[in-house]
FIKOLZA-1660 file (N, C-alpha, C; in steps of 0.1 Angstrom, whole numbers, plus 5000, padded with zeros to 4 digits):
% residues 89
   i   px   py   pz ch aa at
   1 5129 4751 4963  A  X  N
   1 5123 4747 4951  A  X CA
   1 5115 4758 4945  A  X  C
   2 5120 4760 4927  A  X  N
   2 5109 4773 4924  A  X CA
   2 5097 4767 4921  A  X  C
   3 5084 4775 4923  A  X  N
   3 5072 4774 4920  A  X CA
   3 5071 4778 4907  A  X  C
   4 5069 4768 4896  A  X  N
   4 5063 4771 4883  A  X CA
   4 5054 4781 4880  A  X  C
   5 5050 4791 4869  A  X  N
   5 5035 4793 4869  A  X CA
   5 5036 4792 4860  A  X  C
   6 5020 4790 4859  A  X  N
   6 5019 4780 4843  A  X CA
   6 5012 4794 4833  A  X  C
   7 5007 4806 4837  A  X  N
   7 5007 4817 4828  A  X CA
   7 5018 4830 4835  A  X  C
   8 5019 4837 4821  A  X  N
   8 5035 4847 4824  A  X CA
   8 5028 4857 4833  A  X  C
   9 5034 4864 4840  A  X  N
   9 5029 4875 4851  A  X CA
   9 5031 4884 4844  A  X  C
  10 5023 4892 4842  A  X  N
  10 5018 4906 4831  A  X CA
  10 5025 4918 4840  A  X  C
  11 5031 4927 4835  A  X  N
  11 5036 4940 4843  A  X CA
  11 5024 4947 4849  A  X  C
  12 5025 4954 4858  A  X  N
  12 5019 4958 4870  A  X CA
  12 5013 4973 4867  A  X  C
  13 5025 4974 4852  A  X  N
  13 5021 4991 4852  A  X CA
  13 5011 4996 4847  A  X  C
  14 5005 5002 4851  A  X  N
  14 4994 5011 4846  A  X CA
  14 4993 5023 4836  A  X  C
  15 5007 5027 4834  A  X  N
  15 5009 5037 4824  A  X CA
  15 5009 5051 4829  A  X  C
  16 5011 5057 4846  A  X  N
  16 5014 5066 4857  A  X CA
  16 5024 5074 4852  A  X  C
  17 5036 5061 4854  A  X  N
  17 5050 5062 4856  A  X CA
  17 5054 5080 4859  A  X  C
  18 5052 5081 4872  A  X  N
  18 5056 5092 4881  A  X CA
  18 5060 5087 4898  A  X  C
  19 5074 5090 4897  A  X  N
  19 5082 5085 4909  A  X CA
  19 5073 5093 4923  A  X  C
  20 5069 5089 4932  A  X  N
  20 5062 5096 4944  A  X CA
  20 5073 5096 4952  A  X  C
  21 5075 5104 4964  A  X  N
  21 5085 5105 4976  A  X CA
  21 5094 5098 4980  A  X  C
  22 5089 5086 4981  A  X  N
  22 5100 5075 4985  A  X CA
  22 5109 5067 4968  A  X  C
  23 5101 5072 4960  A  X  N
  23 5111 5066 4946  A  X CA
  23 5101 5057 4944  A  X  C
  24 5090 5054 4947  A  X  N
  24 5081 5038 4943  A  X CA
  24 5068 5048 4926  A  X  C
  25 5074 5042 4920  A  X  N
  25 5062 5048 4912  A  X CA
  25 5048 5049 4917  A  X  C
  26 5038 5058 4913  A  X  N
  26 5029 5064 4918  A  X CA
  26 5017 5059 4914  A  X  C
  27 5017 5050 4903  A  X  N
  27 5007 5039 4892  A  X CA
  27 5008 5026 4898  A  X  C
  28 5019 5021 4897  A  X  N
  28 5025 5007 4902  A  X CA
  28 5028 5002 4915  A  X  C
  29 5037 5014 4919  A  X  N
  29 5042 5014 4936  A  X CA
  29 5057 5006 4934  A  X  C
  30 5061 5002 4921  A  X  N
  30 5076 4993 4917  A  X CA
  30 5085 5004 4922  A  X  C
  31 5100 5002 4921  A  X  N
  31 5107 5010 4925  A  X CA
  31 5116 5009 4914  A  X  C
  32 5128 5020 4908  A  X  N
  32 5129 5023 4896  A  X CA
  32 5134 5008 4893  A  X  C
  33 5143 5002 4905  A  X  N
  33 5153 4991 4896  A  X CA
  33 5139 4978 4892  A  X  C
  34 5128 4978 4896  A  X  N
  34 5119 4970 4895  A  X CA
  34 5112 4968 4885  A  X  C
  35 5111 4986 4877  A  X  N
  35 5102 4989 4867  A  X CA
  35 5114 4983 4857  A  X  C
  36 5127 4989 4857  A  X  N
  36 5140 4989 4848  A  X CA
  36 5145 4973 4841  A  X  C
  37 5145 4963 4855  A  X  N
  37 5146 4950 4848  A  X CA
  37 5134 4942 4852  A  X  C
  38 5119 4945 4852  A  X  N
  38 5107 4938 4849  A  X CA
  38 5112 4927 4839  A  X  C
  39 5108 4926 4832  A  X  N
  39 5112 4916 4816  A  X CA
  39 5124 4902 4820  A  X  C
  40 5133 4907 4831  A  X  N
  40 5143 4903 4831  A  X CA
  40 5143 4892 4840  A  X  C
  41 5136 4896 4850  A  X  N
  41 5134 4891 4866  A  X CA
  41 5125 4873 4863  A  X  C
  42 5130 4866 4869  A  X  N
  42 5123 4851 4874  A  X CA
  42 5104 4853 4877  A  X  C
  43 5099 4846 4873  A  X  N
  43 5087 4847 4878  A  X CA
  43 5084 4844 4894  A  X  C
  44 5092 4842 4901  A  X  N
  44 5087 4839 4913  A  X CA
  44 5089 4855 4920  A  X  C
  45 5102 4858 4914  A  X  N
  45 5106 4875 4922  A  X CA
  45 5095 4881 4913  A  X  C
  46 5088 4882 4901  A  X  N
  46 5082 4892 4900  A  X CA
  46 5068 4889 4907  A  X  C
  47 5067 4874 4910  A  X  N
  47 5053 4877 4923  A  X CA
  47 5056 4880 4933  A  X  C
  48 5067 4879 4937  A  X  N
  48 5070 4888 4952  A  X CA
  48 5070 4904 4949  A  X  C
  49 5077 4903 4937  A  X  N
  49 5074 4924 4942  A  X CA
  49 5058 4927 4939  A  X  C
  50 5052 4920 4932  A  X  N
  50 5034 4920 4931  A  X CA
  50 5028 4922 4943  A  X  C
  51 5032 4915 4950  A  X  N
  51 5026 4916 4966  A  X CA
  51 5033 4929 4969  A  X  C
  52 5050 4930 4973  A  X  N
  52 5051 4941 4976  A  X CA
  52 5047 4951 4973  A  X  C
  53 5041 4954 4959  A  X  N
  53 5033 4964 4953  A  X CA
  53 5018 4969 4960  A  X  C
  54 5014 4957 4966  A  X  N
  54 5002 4959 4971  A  X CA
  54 5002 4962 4984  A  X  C
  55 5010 4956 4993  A  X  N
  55 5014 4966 5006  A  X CA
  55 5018 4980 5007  A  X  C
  56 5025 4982 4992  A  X  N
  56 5030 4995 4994  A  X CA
  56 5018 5005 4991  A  X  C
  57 5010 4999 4978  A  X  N
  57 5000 5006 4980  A  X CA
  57 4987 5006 4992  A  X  C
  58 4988 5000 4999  A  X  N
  58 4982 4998 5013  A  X CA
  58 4987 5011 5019  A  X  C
  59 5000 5009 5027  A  X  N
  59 5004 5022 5031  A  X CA
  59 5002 5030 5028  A  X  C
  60 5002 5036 5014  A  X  N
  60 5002 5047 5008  A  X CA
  60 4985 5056 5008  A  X  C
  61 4974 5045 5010  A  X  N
  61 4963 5044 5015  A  X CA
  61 4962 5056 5031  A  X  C
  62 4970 5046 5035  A  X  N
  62 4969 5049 5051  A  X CA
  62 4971 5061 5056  A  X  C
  63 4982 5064 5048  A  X  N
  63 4993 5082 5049  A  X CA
  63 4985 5089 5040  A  X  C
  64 4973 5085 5028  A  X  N
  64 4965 5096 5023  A  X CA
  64 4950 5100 5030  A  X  C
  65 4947 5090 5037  A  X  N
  65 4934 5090 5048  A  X CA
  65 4934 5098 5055  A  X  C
  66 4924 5110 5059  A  X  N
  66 4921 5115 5065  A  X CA
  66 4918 5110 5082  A  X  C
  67 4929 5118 5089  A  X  N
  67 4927 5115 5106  A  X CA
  67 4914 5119 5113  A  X  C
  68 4908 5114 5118  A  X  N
  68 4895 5114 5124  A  X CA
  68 4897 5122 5135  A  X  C
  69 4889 5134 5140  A  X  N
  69 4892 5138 5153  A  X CA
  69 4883 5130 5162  A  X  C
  70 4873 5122 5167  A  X  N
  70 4868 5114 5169  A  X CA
  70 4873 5105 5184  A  X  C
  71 4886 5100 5179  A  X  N
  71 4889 5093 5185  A  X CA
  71 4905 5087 5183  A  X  C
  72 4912 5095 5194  A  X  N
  72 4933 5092 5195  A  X CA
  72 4932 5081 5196  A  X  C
  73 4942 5072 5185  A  X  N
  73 4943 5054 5194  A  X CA
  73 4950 5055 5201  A  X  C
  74 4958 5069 5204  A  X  N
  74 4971 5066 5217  A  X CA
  74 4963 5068 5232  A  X  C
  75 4951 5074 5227  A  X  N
  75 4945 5079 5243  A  X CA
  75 4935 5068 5251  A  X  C
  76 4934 5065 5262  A  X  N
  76 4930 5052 5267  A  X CA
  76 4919 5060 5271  A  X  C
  77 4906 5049 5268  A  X  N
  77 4894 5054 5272  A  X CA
  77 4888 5050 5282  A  X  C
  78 4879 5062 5291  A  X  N
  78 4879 5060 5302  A  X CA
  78 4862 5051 5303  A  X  C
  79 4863 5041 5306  A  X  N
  79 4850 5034 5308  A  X CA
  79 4847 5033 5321  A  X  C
  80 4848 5045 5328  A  X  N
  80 4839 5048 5338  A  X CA
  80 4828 5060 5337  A  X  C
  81 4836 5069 5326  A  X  N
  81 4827 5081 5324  A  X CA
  81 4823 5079 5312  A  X  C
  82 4806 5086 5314  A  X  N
  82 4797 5084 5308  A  X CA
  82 4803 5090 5286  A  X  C
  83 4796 5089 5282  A  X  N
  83 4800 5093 5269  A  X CA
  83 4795 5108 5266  A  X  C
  84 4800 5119 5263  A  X  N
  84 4794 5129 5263  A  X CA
  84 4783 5128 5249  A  X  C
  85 4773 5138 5249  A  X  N
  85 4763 5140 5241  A  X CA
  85 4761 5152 5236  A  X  C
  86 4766 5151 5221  A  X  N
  86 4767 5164 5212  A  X CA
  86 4752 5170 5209  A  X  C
  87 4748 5162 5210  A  X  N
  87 4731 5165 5206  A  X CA
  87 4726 5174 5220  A  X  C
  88 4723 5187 5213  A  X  N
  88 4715 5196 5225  A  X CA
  88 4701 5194 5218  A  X  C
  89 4692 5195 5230  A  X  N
  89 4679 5195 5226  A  X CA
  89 4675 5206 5231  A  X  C
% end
């Protein structure tokens, strides 16, 4: 059963429109066939790529963040030894 909405879902773009590495626009995060038939598409597919849009910009977050040298999450920490201390006095 489709879900009605009772106002039209507004395009997502921002006015970017520059394809980034994987082909997802770089404003929006749509992908070309997404931006191409917007207008065309059901309202329930264009809330779904909405959300998809926001995952992808999640990701895209993640791969631009800076790695912490701090702390590997692959490396298991040893909670027997003490914590070292950077602070010399």
């Amino acid at each position: 059963m489709k879900q009605i909405e009772i106002f039209e879902i507004k395009s997502p773009c921002i006015g970017v429109c520059e394809a980034g590495p994987k082909g997802f626009c770089k404003g929006c995060y749509r992908s070309r066939e997404e931006r191409m038939h917007w207008f065309k598409l059901e309202q329930d597919v264009q809330s779904k790529i909405i959300k998809a849009c926001g995952l992808r910009k999640k990701r895209a977050a993640l791969v631009k963040r800076p790695k912490s040298d701090e702390h590997n999450p692959n490396q298991q920490i040893d909670i027997f030894t003490p914590p070292q201390n950077n602070n010399k006095e």
